[in-house]
ZANUNU-167038 format. One line per 5 residues: number of its first residue (from 1); their letters; for each residue x, y, z of N, C-alpha, C. Coordinates in Angstrom, 1 decimal. Layout:
N
NUM) a) X:Y:Z:X:Y:Z:X:Y:Z; ...
END
This chain:
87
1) xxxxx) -13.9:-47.3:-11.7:-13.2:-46.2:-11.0:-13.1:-45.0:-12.0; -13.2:-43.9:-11.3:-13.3:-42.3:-12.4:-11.6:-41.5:-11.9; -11.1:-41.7:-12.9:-10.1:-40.9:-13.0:-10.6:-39.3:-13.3; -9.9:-38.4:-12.1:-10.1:-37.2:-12.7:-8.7:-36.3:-12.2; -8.4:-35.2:-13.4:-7.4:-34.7:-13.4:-7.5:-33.6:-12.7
6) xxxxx) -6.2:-33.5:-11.7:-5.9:-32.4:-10.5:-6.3:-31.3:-11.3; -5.9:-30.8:-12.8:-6.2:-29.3:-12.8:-7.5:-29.2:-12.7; -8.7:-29.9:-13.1:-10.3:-29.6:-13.5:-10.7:-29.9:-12.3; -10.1:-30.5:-11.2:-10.8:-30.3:-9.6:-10.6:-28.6:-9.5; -8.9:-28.4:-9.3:-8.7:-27.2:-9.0:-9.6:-26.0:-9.8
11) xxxxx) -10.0:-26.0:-11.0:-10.7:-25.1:-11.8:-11.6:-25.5:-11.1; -12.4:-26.3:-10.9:-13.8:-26.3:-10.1:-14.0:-26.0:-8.9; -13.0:-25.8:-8.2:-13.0:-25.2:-6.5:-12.5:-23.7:-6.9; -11.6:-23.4:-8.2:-11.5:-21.7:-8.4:-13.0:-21.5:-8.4; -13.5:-21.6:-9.5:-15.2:-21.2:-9.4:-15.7:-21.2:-8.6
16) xxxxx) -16.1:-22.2:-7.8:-16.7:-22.1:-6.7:-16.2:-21.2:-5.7; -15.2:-20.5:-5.5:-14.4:-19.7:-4.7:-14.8:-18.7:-5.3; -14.5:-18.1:-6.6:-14.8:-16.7:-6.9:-16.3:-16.6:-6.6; -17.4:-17.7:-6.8:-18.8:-17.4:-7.1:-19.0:-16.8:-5.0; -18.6:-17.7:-4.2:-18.2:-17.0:-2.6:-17.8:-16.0:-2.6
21) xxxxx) -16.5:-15.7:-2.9:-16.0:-14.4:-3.2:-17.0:-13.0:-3.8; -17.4:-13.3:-4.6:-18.7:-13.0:-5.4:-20.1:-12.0:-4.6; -20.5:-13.5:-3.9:-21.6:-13.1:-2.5:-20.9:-12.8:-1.5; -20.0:-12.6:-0.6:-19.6:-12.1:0.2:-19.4:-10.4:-0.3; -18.7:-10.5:-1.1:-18.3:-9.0:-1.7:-19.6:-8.3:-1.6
26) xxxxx) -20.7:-8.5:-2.6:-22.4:-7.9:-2.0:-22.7:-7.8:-1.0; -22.6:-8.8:0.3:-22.9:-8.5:1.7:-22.0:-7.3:2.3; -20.3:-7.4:1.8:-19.9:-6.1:2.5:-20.2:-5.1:2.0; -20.8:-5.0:0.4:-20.8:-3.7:-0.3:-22.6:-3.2:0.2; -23.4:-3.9:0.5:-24.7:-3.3:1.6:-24.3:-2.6:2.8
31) xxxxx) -23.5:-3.3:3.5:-23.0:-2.4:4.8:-22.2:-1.2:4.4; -21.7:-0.9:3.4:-21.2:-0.2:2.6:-22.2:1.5:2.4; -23.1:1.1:2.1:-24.1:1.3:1.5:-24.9:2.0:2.4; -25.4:0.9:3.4:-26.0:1.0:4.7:-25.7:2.7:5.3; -24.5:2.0:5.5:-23.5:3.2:6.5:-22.9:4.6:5.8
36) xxxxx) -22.8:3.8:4.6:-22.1:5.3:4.3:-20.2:5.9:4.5; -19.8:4.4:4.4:-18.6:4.5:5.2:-18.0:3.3:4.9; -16.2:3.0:5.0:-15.7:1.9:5.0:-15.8:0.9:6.3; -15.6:0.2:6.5:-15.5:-1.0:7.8:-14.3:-0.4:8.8; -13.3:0.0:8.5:-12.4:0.6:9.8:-12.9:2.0:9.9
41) xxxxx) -13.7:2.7:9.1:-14.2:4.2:9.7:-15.4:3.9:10.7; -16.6:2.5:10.5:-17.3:2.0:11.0:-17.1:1.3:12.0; -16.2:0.9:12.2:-15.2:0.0:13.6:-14.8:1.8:14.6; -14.2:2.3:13.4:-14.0:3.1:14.8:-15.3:4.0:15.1; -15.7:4.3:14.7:-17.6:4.9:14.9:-18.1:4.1:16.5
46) xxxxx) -17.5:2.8:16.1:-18.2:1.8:17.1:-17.7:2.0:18.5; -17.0:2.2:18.0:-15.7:2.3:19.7:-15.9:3.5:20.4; -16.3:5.0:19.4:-16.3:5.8:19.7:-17.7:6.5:19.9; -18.5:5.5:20.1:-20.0:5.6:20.5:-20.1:4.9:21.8; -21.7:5.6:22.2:-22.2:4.8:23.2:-23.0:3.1:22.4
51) xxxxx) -23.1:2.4:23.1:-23.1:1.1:22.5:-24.8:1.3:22.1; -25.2:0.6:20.9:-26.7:0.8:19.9:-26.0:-0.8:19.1; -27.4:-1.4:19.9:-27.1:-3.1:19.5:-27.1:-3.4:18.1; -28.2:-2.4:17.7:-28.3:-2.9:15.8:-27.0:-2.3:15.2; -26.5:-1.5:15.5:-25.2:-1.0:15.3:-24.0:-2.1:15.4
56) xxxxx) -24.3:-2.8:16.6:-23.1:-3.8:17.3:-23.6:-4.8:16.1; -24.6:-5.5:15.7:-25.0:-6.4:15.9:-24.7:-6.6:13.9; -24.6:-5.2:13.4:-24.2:-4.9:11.6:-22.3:-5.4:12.2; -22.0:-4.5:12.7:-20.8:-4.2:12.8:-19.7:-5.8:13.1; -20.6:-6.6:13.8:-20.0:-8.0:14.6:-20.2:-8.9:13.0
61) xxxxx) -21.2:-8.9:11.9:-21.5:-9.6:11.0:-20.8:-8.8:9.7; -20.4:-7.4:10.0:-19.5:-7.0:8.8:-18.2:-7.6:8.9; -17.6:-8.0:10.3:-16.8:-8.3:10.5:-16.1:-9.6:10.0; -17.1:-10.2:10.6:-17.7:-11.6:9.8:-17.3:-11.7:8.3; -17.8:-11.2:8.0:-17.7:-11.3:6.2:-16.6:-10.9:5.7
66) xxxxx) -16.3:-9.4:6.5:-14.1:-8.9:5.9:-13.3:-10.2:6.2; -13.4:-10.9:7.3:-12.3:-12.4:7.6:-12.7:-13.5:7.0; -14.0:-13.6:6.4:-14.4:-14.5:5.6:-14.1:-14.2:4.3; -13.9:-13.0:3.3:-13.4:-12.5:2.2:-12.1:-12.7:2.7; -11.1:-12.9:3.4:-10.1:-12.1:3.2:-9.4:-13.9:3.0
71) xxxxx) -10.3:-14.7:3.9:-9.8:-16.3:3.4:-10.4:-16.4:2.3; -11.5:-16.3:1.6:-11.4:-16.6:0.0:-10.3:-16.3:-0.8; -10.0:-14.8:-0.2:-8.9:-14.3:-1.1:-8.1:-15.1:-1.4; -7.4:-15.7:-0.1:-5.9:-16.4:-0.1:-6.8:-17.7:-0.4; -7.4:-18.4:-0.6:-7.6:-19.6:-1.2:-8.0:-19.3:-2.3
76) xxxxx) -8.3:-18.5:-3.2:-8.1:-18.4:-4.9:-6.1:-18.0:-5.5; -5.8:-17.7:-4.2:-4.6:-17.2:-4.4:-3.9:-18.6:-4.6; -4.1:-19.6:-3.3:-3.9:-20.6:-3.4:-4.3:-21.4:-4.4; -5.1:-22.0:-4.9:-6.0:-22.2:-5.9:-4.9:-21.7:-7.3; -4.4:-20.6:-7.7:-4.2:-20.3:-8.4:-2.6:-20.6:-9.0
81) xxxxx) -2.1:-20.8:-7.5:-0.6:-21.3:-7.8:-0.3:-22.9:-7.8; -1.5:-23.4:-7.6:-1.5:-25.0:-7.7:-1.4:-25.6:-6.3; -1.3:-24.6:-5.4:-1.5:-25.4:-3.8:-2.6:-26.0:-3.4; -2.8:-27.3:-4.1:-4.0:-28.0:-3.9:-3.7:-29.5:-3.1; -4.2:-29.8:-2.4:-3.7:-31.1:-2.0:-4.5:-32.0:-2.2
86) xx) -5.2:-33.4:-2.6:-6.1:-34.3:-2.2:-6.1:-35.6:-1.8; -7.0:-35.9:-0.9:-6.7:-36.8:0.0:-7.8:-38.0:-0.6
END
């Protein structure tokens, strides 16, 4: 049997969280790029256009990635205060 200690799991799921955190951050900072614009100037662009699918179709997968950063966030946050459970 392998004993292993709760902090060096938790250090190894930080890392692997920041390296996500990491690649996600690049994917919003392209649409960034892309556009020329933040994601809520870009959301409202969207609303306030006639509909252009490649437009819809950046806009639906930026979205994607801001709610997918925004849970990394809070699971390094977690991560960081020791809220780790294992089962």
């Amino acid at each position: 049997m392998v004993t292993v200690d709760k902090k060096h799991v938790s250090a190894l799921l930080l890392v692997e969280a920041y390296a996500e955190k990491h690649k996600t951050e690049e994917k919003v900072a392209l649409f960034h790029k892309k556009y020329n614009i933040d994601f809520d100037a870009f959301e409202k662009m969207m609303h306030a256009n006639e509909e252009n699918y490649t437009h819809y179709d950046d806009y639906m997968e930026w979205k994607a990635y801001n709610r997918y950063l925004d849970s990394i966030k809070l699971r390094i946050k977690d991560l960081k205060n020791g809220s780790i459970q294992l089962t």
